[in-house]
N, C-alpha and C positions, 0 to 999 in steps of 0.2 A: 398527493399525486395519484391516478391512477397508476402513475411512475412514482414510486415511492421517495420523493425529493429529499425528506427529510433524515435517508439512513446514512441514508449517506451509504533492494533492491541495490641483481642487488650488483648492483654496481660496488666496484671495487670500495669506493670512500666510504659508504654505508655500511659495506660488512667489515671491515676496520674498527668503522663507530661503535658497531653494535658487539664485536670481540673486547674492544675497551671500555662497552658499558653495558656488564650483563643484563643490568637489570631494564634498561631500552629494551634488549631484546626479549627477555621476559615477556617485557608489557605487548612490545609488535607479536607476541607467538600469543599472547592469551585475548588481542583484540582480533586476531584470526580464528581463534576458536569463538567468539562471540559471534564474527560475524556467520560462521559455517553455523551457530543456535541459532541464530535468527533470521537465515534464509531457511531453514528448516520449520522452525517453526512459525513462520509467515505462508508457507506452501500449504498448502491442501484445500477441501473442502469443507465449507461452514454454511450453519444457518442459525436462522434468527428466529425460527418456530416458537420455543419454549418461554421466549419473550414474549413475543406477540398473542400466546396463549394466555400470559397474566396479566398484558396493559396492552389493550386494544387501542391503542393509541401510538403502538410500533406496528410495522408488517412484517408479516413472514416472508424475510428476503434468504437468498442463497448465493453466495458468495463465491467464487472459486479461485485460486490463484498456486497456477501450476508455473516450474521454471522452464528457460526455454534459453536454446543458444547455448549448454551447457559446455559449447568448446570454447567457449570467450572466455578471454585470461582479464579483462579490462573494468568487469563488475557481473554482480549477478542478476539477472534480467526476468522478470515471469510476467507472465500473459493474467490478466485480472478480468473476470466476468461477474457479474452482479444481476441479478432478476428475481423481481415478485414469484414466488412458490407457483404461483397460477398462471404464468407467461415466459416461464422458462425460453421458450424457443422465441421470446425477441427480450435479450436482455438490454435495459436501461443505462449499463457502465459499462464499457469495456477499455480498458486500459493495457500501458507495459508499465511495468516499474522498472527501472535500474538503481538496486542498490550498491552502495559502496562505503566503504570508511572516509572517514573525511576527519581535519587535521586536529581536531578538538580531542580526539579519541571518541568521537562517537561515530552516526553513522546516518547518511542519505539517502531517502527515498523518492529518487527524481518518479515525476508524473509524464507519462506522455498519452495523445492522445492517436487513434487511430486513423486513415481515410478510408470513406466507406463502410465501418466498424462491425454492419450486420454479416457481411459476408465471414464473418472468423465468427459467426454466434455460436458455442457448440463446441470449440474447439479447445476446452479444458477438457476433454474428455476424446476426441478427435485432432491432436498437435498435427495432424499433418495437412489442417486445411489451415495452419500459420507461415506454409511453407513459400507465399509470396512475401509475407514479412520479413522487410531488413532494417538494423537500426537506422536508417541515411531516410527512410520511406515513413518516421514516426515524426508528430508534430507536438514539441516539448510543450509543457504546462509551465511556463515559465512566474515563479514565487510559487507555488504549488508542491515542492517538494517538502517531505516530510523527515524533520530530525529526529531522530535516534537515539536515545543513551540507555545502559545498562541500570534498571534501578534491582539489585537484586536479581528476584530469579522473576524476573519480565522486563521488558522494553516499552522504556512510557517515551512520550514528543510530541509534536506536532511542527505545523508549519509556522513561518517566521514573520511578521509583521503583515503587512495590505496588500502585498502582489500578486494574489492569485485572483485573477480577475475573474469576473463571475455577474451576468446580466440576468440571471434568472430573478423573475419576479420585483424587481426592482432595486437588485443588490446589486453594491459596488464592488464587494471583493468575497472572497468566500476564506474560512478558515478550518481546520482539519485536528483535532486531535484523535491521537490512538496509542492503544496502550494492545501489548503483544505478549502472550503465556504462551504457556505448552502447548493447552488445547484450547483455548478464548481470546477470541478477539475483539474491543472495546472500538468505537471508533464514531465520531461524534465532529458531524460535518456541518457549517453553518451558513449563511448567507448572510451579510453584513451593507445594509443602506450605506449612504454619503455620510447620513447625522448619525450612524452609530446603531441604529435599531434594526433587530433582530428581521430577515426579509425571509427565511424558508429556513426549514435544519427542526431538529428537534428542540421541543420546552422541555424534556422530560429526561435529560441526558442519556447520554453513550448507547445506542445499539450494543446488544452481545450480542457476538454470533458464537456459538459452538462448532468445533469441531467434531464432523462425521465422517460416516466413511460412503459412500458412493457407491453403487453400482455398474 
């Protein structure tokens, strides 16, 4: 791509429950601390330089993904920018994420997409040109959310079976995995034909982005 295609959030009964079963509550207080690790360390800014320095066959992308709506009690929501090093000011992805826990004890990365999306370019660094953004105003990624689980000290997943549709270059569905640390982000997006073959995404696995710090 000159767009780089391939780089590719207690009712009465329950607190009874969980006074008669410490160890529920245990697990409900320490999958709350997982999730407060991994809306943390999914937030900030990243790039993909040091890669694209040693396999010219990744681009120098920059990634951003700041929280937003921090007074919502309902899940935790950030605003996601993506752009080639050299085109910063029209980025190529702009996204919300809402994450949440979900019933498996892991955790979901719904995808939504923007209207108009250029007008917020800029705006991991500028929040307050998101301020016409409301959830009811976002157009979900529907099979495009990303699961979650704790493997250790990172967060590996991806998304689940052929629903995330996807017409670019002659794919049928597109599929996502990513793996989430401290400071790297792995994340390895594909496009998927009718027959199975590979239609855009990287041959050469996972993007890294590092974590930087911004100006």
């Amino acid at each position: 791509m000159s767009t780089p295609l391939h780089v590719s959030i207690l009712a009465p009964a329950l607190l009874a429950g969980a006074l008669l079963c410490p160890a529920s509550g245990a697990g409900a207080r320490e999958r709350g601390r997982d999730l407060d690790r991994l809306a943390a360390w999914l937030s900030g800014s990243y790039s993909s330089a040091a890669q694209a320095q040693r396999d010219t066959s990744f681009f120098d992308i920059r990634l951003h993904i700041v929280p937003i709506w921090g007074h919502r009690t309902d899940a935790r929501w950030f605003y996601v920018e993506q752009a080639a090093a050299d085109r910063l000011e029209r980025p190529y992805r702009q996204r919300v994420y809402r994450l949440t826990r979900v019933a498996d004890g892991g955790f979901e990365s719904a995808v939504f997409a923007l209207s108009e999306p250029l007008r917020f370019a800029g705006a991991w660094r500028r929040t307050a040109l998101l301020a016409p953004l409301t959830p009811d105003s976002l157009v979900a990624r529907e099979g495009c959310s990303v699961f979650l689980t704790r493997d250790g000290g990172r967060f590996t997943g991806g998304t689940r079976g052929q629903g995330c549709a996807s017409e670019l270059r002659g794919a049928a569905h597109a599929t996502s995995e990513v793996t989430i640390e401290r400071s790297r982000l792995l994340t390895l997006d594909r496009g998927w034909a009718a027959d199975g073959t590979q239609a855009w995404g990287s041959t050469r696995g996972p993007y890294e982005f590092l974590r930087v710090r911004e100006r």
